[in-house]
C-alpha positions in Angstrom: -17.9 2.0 -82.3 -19.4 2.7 -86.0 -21.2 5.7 -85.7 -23.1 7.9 -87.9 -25.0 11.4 -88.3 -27.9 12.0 -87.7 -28.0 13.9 -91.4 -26.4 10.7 -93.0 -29.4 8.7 -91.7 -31.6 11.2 -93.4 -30.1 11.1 -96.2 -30.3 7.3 -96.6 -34.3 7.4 -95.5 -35.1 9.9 -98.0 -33.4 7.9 -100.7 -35.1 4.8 -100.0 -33.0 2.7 -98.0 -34.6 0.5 -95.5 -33.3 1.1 -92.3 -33.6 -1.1 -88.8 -33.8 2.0 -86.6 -34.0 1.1 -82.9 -34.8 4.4 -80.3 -33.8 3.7 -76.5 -35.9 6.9 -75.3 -38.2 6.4 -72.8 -41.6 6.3 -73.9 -42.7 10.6 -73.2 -39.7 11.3 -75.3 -40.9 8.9 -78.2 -44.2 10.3 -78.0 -43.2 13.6 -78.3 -41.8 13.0 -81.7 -39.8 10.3 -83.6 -38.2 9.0 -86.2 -41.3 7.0 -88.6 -40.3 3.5 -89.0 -38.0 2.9 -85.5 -38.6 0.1 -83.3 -38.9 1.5 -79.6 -36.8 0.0 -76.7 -36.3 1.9 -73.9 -32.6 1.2 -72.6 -33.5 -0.2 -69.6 -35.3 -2.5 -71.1 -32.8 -3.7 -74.1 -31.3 -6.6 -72.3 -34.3 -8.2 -71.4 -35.8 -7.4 -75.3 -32.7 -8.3 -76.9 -34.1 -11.8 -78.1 -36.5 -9.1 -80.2 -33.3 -8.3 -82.3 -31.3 -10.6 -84.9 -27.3 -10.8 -85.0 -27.7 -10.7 -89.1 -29.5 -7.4 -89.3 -27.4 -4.2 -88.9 -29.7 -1.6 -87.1 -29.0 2.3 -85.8 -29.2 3.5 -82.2 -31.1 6.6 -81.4 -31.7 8.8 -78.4 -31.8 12.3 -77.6 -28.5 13.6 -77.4 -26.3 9.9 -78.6 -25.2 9.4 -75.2 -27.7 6.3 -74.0 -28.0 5.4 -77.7 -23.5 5.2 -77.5 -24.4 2.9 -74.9 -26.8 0.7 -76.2 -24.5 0.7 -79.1 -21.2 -0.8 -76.9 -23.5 -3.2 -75.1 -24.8 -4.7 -78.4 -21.6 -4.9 -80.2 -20.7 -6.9 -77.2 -22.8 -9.2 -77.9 -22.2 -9.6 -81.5 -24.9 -7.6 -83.0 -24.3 -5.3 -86.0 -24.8 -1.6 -84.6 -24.3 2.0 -85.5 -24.9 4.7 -83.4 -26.8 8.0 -84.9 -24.5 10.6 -83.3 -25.8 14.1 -81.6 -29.5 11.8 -81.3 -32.8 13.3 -81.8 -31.1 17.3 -81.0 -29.7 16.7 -84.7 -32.5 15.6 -86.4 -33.6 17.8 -89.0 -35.8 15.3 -90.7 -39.2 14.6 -90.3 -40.6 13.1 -87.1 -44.1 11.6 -86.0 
């Protein structure tokens, strides 16, 4: 599983890059702050949304902690999708959040 920090995805947003960022919190988590740009799909919901997501985009898994987002990770990769999973979740963010 390709995984990466949640200080590397900082990085990369505050130098520009365009990131597919997917969170699979549930929506009172979300609303209590996130990530600006992310797509939100609750985990129990990504197998029934994954038509929303295309096999030629890479995009980053988030949750609170990295555990659910590991998991949404593993199932996706299964599938063929390009994934990377944004380790220690929303606990190690230390960027900015909405």
């Amino acid at each position: 599983m390709t995984a990466m920090t949640a200080k590397e995805v900082q990085q990369k947003l505050e130098a520009g890059e365009t990131l597919h960022m997917i969170d699979v919190r549930e929506q009172f988590e979300v609303e209590e702050g996130h990530i600006k740009g992310i797509t939100h799909i609750p985990l129990g919901e990504l197998e029934e949304r994954i038509g929303e997501l295309d096999k030629n985009t890479e995009y980053i898994m988030i949750c609170r902690s990295g555990a659910r987002s590991g998991r949404a990770t593993a199932y996706l990769e299964e599938k063929g999708y390009k994934v990377i999973n944004m380790t220690g979740g929303m606990m190690s963010w230390e960027g900015e959040t909405i």
